[in-house]
N, C-alpha and C positions, 0 to 999 in steps of 0.2 A: 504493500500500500504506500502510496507517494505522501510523501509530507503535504503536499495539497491538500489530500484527503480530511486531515487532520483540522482542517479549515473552515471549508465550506465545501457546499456540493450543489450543481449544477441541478435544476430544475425543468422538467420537461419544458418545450412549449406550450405556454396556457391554449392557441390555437393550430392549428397544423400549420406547416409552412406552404401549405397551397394556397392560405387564405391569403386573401389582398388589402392591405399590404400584411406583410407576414407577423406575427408578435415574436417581439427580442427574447431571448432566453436570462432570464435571472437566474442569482444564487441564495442559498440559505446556508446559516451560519451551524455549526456543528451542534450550539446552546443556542437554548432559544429560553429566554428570562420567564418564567413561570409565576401569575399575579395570582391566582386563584389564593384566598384565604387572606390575604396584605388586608382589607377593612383600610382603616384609616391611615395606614403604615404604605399604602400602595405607592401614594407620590413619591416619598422620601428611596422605598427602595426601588422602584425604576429609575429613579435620579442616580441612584447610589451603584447600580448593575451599569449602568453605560459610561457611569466614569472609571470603572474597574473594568471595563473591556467586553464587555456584551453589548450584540451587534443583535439581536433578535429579541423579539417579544412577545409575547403569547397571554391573550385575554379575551376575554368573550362578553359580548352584551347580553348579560346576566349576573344583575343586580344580589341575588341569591347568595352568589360562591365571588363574585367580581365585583370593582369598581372601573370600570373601564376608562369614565371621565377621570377621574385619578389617574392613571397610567398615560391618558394625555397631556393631563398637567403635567408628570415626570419627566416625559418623554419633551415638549416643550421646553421646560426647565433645563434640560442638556442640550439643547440645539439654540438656545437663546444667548447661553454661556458660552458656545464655541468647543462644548465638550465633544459634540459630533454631529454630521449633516444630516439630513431627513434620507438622503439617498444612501448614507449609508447603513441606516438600520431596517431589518425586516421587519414590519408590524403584521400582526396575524394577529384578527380576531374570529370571533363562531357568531351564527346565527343560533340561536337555542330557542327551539319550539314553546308552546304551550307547557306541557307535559314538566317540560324543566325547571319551570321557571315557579316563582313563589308572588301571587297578587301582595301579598304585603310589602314584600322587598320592592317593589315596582317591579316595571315592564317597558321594553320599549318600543310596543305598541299596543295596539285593542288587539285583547285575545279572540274578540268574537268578531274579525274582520276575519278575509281569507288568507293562506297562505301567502300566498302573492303578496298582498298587501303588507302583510305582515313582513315578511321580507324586505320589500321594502321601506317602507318604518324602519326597521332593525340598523340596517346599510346607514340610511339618511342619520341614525343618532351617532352611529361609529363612527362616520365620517368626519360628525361635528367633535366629536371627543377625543377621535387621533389628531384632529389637524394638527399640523407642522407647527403653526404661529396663530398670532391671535390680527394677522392682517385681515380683517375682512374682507376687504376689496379684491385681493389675488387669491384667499385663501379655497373658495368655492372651487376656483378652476384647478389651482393645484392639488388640492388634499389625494391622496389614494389610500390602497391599501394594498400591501404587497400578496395578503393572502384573506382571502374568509371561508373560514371550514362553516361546515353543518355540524353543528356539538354532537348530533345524532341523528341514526334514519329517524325520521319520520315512523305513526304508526303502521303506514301503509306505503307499499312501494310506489305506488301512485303519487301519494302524496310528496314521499320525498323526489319523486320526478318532477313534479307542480316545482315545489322549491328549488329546487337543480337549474329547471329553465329559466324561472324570476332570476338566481342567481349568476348565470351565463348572460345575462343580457348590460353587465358591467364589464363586462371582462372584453379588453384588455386597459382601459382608459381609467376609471376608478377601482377595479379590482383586476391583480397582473395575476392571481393564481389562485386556484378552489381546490377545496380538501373534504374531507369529511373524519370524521371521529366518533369512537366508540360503536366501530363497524364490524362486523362478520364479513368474511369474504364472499356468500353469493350477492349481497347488497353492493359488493365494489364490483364483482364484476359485471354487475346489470349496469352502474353505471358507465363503466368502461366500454361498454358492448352499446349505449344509447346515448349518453349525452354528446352534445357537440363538443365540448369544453372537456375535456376528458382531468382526472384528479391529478394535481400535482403532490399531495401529501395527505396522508393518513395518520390521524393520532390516537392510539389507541394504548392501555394498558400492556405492560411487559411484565407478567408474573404468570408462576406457575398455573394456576388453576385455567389458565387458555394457553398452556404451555408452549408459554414464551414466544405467542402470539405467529410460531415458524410457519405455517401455510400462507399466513398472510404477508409476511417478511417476503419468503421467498415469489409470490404472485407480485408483489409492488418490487421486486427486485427485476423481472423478467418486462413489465411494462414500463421501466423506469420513473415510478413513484417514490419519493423520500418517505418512509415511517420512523412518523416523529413519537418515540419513546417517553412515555412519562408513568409514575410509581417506580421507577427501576429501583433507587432507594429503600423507600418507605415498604412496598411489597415483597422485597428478596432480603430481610437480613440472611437467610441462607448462603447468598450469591457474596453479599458483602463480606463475610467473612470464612469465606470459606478457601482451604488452603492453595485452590489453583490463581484466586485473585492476590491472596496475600504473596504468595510468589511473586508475581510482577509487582506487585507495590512493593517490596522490599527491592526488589533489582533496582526498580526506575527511579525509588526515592519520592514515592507519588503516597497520597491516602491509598488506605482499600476502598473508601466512596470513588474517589476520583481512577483508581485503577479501575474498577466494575465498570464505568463511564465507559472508558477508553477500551475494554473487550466491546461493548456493548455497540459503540461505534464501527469495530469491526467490523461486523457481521454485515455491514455493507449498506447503502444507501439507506443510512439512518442517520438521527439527529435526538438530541436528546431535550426534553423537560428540565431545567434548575429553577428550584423556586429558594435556593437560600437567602436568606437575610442578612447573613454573615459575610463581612466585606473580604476579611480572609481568606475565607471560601471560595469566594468570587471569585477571585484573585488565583487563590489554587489551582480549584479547577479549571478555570480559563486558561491553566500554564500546561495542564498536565497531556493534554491529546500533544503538544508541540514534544514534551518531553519523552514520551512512549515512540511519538513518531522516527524521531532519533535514537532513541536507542534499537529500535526496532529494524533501521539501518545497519545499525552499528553491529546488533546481531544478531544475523533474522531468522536462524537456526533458533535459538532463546524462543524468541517473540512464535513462529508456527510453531512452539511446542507449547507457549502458553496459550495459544488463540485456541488450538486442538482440543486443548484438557476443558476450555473452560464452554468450547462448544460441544464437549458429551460432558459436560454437566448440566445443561440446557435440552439437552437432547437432540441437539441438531446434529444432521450426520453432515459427512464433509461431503462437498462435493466436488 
């Protein structure tokens, strides 16, 4: 694996290159900053993740589990300072359904409009809550979104078709790439087989009881979709400390959090969830994919005997 890798990784085209004129191909960052649960702490630590070197964002319009306007004020707050440009961070947020969502915490839209509608309500509040700056006058035409997943199918394949289409109809001008999350793979491949706009990322749980999510890794590996990993942490203390990870964090001089990261990258067009708080941390793990990638150089006999071990401890065979 090339120390590129280590980096970022290249994104399908949001539309085929037949279309006219064609859409650019983007990148996503290896970390993508994780706001779920921040409350009132969300501004301070998206401010606090992009001046420690997080390039990616990840939040959803749902008031529930998110504050999204928070994460734009963060995100503002670092591009206002000169910490970083608007083009160089990925923002990703989710539409999230009815079903998701809590009337008390708000919404941001009428539940009893339609899909469509709905959708778009959802778009139009993200839009205002990621923008770049608080210029009004340029800020309309400018704002995007590099990414908006579906938090989840719909309860009906139908329905999450309805949604798919509303959602394609941004792309590539206000949204450059569509995702989905908390999917099963006949629902990715209906979409793959139907939509025009086909998925650039899937985010889904990485723990055992969907054991370690390999059918669906390996189908988004084959259509070249990035699966974006999150629980890898909080769901596998197994993984974290068990002794094929502790191996290579001992070699590389890395945590066994951030060495688990760094297998878990391997495994090939994935990207991972970090929701720390801890600017340390931050810092760590933003260092350690750069440091495995090098050692890994250095000796790559080591490194495929730990990628092997710690992929039959996940179950995956080699291929």
């Amino acid at each position: 694996m090339s120390l590129s890798h280590w980096d970022r990784l290249l994104l399908r085209p949001a539309l085929s290159a037949t279309t006219t004129p064609p859409t650019r191909q983007s990148s996503i960052p290896v970390f993508l900053y994780g706001t779920a649960w921040k409350k009132d702490s969300t501004a301070d630590l998206v401010y606090k993740a992009l001046c420690n070197g997080f390039r990616g964002i990840d939040t959803a319009a749902q008031p529930k589990h998110y504050r999204e306007e928070l994460v734009g004020e963060g995100l503002r707050r670092a591009i206002g300072e000169g910490k970083v440009g608007r083009g160089d961070v990925f923002v990703q947020t989710k539409y999230t359904s009815v079903t998701s969502q809590d009337l008390e915490a708000g919404m941001p839209y009428d539940p009893q409009s339609s899909i469509t509608e709905q959708i778009h309500a959802s778009i139009a509040s993200s839009l205002r809550n990621l923008r770049a700056s608080d210029d009004n006058e340029n800020e309309a035409e400018n704002t995007y979104l590099d990414a908006l997943v579906l938090h989840s199918p719909l309860p009906t394949m139908t329905e999450t078709l309805e949604a798919w289409r509303a959602l394609e109809t941004y792309v590539p001008h206000k949204i450059r790439n569509l995702g989905i999350s908390n999917c099963r793979l006949p629902v990715l491949k209906s979409l793959c087989e139907t939509a025009r706009v086909k998925p650039s990322v899937v985010q889904n749980r990485f723990y055992p009881k969907a054991d370690f999510d390999g059918e669906m890794r390996g189908f988004c590996r084959e259509q070249g979709i990035v699966y974006e990993a999150f629980w890898v942490l909080t769901a596998n203390p197994r993984l974290v400390w068990s002794a094929e990870v502790g191996v290579l964090a001992h070699q590389v001089g890395v945590s066994q959090q951030a060495a688990l990261y760094c297998l878990v990258l391997a495994l090939g067009r994935t990207v991972l969830l970090n929701g720390t708080g801890n600017e340390g941390r931050m810092r760590a793990d933003l260092e350690a994919p750069g440091k495995v990638g090098e050692w890994a150089e250095r000796f790559p006999e080591a490194w495929e005997r730990a990628l092997a071990g710690f992929k039959r401890l996940i179950g995956e065979e080699e291929s």
